[in-house]
C-alpha positions in Angstrom: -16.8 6.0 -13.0 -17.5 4.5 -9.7 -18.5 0.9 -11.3 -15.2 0.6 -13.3 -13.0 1.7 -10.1 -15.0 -1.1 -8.6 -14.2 -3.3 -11.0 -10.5 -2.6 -11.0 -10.5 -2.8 -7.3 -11.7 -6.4 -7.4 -9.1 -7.4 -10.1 -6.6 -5.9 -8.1 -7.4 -8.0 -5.0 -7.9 -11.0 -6.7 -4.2 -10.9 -8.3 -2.7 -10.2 -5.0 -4.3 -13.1 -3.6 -3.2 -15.4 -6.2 0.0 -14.2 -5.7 -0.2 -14.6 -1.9 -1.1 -18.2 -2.6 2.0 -18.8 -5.2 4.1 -17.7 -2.7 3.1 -20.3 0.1 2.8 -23.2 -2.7 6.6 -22.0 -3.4 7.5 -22.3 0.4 5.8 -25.5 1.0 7.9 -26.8 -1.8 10.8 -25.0 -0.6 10.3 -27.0 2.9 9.4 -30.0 1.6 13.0 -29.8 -0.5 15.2 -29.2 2.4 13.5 -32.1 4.0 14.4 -33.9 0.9 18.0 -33.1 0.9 18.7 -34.9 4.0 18.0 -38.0 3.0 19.7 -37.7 -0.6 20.2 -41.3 -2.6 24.1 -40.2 -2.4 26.2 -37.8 -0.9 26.8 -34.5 -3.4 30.4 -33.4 -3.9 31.2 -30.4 -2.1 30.9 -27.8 -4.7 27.4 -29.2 -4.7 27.0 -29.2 -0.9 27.8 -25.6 -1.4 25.2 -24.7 -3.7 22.6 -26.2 -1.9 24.0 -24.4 1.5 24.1 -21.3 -0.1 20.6 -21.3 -1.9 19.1 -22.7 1.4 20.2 -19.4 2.9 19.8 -17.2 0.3 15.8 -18.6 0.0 15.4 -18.5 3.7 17.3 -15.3 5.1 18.0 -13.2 2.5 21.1 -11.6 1.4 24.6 -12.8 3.4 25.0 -10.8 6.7 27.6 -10.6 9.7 31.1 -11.0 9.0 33.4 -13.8 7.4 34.9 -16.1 9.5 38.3 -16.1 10.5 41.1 -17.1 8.4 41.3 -20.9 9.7 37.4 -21.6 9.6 38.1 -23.1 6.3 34.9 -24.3 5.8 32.9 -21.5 7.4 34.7 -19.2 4.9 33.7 -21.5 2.3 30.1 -21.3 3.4 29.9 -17.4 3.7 31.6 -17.1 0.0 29.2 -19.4 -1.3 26.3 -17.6 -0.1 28.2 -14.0 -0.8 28.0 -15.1 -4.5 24.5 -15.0 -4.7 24.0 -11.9 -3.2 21.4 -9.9 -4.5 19.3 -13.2 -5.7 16.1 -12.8 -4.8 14.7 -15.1 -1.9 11.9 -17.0 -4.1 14.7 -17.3 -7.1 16.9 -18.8 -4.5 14.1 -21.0 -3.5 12.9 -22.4 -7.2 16.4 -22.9 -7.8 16.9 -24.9 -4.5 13.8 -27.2 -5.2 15.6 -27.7 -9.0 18.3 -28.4 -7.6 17.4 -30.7 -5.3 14.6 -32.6 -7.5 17.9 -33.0 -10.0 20.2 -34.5 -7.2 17.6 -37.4 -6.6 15.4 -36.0 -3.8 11.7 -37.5 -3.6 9.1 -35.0 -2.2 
């Protein structure tokens, strides 16, 4: 009994430090990507722009939070919306499809 709760025990640390390690392999990727889209071979259209400014913050904070801008921040507005949409998107999805996104657009990393 105490030999196969061993044995459990060790498979049970083992996957959590596999997964601990996915997880930075996905943030160094995630980093290296942002870095990436700086220095795109040409500008994306805004809609794009969007996307990548919303998945940035959605893989990076979280869910949206605070308050819309005003009425005249046009493009603030446009920011928080496009973020809002992805609300409830897990960070790491919201990271993966970043680093998609930005491998797609031409981005060397």
């Amino acid at each position: 009994m105490i030999r196969s709760y061993q044995i459990i025990r060790k498979r049970v640390i083992a996957e959590i430090k596999r997964e601990k390690t996915d997880m930075n392999i996905s943030n160094d990727a995630f980093e290296l990507a942002a870095s990436a889209a700086k220095s795109l071979p040409a500008k994306p259209d805004d809609q794009t722009l969007l996307k990548l400014y919303a998945l940035y913050k959605q893989g990076s904070a979280g869910d949206v939070i605070g308050d819309k801008p005003g009425f005249f921040d046009f493009i603030g507005s446009a920011k928080f919306e496009a973020w809002e949409k992805l609300k409830g998107t897990s960070q790491e999805d919201a990271r993966s499809q970043y680093v998609e996104l930005v491998r797609k657009l031409g981005g060397k990393f």
